[in-house]
N, C-alpha and C positions, 0 to 999 in steps of 0.2 A: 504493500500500500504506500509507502513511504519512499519507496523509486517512483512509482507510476504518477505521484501527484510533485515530484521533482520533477520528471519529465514534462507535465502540461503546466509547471510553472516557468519551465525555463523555453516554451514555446511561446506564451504569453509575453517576457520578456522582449524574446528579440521583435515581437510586434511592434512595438513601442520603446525601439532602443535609442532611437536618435534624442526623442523627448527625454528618456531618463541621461542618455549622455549627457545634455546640456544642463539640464538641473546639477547633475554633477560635478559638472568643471564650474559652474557657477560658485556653486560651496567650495569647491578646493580652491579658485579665486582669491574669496573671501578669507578663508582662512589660514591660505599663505602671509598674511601679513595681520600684523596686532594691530594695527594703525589701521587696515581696514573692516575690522573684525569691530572694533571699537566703533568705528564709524556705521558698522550695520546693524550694532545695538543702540546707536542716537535714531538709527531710524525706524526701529522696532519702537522705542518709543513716544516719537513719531506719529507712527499706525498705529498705540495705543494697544500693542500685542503684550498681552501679562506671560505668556509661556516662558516656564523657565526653565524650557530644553536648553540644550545647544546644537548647532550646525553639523550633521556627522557625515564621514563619509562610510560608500560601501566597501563591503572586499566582495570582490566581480564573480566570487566563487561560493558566496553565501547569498544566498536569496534571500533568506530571512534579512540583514544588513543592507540590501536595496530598498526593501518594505519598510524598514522603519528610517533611513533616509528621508523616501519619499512621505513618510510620515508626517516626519518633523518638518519636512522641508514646505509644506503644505498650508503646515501653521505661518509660517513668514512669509506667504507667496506674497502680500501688501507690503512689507519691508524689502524684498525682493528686486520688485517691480519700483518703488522708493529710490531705493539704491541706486540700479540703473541708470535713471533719468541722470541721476548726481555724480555718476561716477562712471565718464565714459570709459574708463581702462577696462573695466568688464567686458562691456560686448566688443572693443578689441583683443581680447582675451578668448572671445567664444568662436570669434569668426577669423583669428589665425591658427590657433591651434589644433594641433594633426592627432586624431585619437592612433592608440595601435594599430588598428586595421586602416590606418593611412585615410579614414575620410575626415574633412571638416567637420566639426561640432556646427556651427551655427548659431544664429543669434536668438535668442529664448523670448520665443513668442507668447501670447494669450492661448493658444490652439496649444501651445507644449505643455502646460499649466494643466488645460484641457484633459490631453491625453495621461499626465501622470496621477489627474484626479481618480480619473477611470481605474489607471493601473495599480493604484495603492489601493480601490477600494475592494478590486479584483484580486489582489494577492494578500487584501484580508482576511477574506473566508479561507485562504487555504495555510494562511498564517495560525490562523485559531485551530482549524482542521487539525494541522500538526501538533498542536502544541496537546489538543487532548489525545488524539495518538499516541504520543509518550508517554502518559502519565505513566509512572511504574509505584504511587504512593496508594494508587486509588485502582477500582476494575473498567477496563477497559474494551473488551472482550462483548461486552452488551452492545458498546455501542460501535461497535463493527460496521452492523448494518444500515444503521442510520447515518454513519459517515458515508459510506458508499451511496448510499438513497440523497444525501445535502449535496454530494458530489456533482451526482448527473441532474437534481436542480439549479442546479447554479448555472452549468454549460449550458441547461434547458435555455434558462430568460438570458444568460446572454446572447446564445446563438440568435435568439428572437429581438433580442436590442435593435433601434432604429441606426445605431449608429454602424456604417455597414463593415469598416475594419474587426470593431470588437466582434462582432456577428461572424464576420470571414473566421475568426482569432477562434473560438469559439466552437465552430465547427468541425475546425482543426482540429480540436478539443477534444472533442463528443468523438471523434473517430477512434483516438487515441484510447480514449474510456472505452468505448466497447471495445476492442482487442484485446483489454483486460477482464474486462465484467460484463461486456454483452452479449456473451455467451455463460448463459447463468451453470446451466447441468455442467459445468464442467468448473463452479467455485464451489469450496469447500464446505459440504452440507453445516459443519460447527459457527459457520459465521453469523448463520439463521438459527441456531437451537441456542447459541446464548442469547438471542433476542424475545427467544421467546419464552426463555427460563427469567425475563426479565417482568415480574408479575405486572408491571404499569403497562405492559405492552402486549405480551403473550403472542399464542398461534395468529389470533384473527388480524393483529396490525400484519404480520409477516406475507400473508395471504395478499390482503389488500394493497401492500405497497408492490407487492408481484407482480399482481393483474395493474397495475397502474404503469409498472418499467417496461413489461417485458410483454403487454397485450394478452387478450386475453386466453386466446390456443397457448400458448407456449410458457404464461403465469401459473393456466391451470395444471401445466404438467411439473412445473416444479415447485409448486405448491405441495401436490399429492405427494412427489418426490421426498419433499422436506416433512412430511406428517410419517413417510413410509418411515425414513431415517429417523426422528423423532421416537417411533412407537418400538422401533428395532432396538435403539440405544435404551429405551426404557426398560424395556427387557434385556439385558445385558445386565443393567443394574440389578432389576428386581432380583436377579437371581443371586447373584453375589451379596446383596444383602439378604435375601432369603436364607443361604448356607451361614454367615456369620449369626443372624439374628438366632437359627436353632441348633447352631456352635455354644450363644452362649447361655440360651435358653438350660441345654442338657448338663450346662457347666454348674449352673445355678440352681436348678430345682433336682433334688434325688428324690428315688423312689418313698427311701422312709422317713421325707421329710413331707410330704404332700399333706398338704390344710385338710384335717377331718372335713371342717366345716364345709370346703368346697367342693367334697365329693358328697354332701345333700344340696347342693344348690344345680348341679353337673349331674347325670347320669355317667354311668364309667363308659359308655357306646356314644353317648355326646362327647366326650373327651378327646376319645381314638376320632372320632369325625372331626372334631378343630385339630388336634394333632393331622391327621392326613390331611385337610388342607394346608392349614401351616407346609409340613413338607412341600407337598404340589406348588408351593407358591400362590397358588390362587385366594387367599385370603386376604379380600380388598386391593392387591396389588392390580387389577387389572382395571382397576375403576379411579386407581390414584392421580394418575394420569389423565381422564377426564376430565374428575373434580377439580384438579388443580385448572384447567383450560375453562371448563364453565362458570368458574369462581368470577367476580366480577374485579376486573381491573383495578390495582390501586392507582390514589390521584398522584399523578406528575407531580415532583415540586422539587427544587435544588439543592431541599434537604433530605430527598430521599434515599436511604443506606440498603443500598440493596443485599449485601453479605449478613445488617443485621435481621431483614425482615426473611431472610430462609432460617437464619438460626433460631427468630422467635418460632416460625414456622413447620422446624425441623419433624417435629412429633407427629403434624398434619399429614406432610407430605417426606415421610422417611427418603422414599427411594429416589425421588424430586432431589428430594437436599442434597445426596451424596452425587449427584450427576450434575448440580449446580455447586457444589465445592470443587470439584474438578474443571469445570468447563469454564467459570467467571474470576478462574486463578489462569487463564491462557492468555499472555500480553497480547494485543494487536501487533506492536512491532517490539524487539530485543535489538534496533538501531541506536545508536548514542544520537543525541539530537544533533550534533556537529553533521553528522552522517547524513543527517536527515536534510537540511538546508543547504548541502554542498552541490555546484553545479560541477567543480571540477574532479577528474579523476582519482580512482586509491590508487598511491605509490607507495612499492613496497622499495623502502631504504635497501642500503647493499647489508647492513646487517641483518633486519627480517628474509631478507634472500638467501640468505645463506645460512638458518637455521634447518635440523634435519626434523623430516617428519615428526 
């Protein structure tokens, strides 16, 4: 997940590379020198801007460090544009200097302002994106799918934007997405059962957002798909806790310790009958999994703790629980965030080359 949304952010980028150029050599300008650095804080307050960032530049190999650039740089486009007017060495500044790939920058129009208002607010959703992808303090794993689902709405309304670059930018986009996730049958059934071990959301959101992405012939098949795999892993469980549960049932009750009192409340032929189901497994285990899906949804809210509400839960839904202590301990990504934001390649030093297996 954390390649594929480096990848359509660093296609995004070069859409709108000329604009982020110019913003860039604007700030390295500026704060090449204290004397004009100084002078573009008389004109911040000037323009009456309280922000008390400062001017930063990118490194060209962190995406995340262009996003917040153009951030800040966003907040002072009126001291910016101030500046300018007062200080012609700038746009002589913009319009002789040769970037690496030998083109002119150019001189920092209203349209470049423009375009990197679009682009800071486009490489915000996938800034936040990332940032809850990493979490490793908190579970992550639920919200898999709702990240992929924010994903292809995002490209959705831009590809449909009036503005027709972002729209071209965008489509580019949406291509890129499906090569990874537009062929659902072949993503990882787990992405969708921690969604739906997610009691605010369950089976029916998973269904719904299916038939929504993927139409409705080919939602329906991996709907049933994800209920088949669903019902299969539940059984997997049941059974495993089945054998534990009367591992320590036998451990715990011996024959000459057995409650008088319950064998008049029990026939000794009702007993052997909860005992054989017990064994069989079929005691309530087959209906656990229902009740937990017919159960009505808890309410959404940013205080919701999903690890404590199975643990209060745990007794309800035994077998539930143990498939949801496994499945909502699965990171989204095991990336270091450096990893995650970097447009430039891993190189391995001459000392990691030459360690042996």
């Amino acid at each position: 997940m954390a390649h594929i949304v480096n990848l359509i952010v660093q296609d995004g980028l070069k859409e709108v590379g000329d604009s982020v150029r110019r913003v860039r050599q604007a700030i390295r300008y500026i704060r090449q020198s204290a004397a004009r650095l100084k002078k573009f804080k008389d004109h911040c307050e000037i323009e009456k801007i309280t922000s008390k960032k400062s001017l930063c530049l990118d490194v060209v190999t962190r995406w995340n460090s262009t996003y917040l650039m153009l951030r800040t740089a966003l907040e002072f486009e009126n001291a910016f544009i101030s500046y300018g007017i007062h200080d012609p060495g700038l746009l002589e500044h913009l319009l002789t200097h040769v970037c690496e790939d030998g083109k002119d920058v150019g001189a920092l129009t209203s349209g470049d302002w423009e375009n990197v208002r679009k682009m800071e607010k486009f490489l915000e959703s996938f800034y936040n994106l990332t940032l809850r992808v990493l979490g490793s303090l908190y579970v992550t794993s639920n919200v898999h799918f709702h990240e992929i689902v924010e994903l292809a709405c995002v490209l959705k309304l831009l590809a449909d934007n009036d503005d027709i670059s972002l729209a071209m930018m965008a489509k580019r986009m949406k291509a890129k997405f499906y090569i990874y996730w537009g062929a659902s049958e072949k993503m990882n059934k787990m992405i969708f059962i921690a969604c739906v071990l997610d009691p605010r959301f369950k089976f029916d959101y998973v269904a719904f957002v299916l038939l929504r992405m993927y139409g409705q012939e080919k939602g329906e098949k991996i709907r049933d798909e994800v209920k088949l795999y669903m019902t299969i892993l539940f059984e997997e469980y049941r059974k495993v806790t089945s054998k534990i549960s009367q591992g320590s049932s036998t451990s715990r009750v011996e024959p000459s310790v057995i409650n008088i009192e319950s064998l008049h409340k029990r026939t000794l032929i009702q007993q052997e009958y909860l005992r054989h189901k017990a064994e069989s497994g079929n005691m309530d285990a087959k209906t656990e999994l229902d009740r937990y899906l017919d159960d009505d949804v808890e309410v959404a809210n940013e205080h919701f703790d999903i690890l404590l509400w199975w643990k209060v839960n745990s007794s309800k839904f035994p077998t539930l629980a143990e498939m949801a202590h496994d499945v909502l301990a699965i990171p989204i990504s095991t990336m270091a965030s450096e990893s995650v934001f970097s447009t430039g390649r891993r190189v391995l030093d001459s000392f990691r080359s030459s360690l042996t297996p």
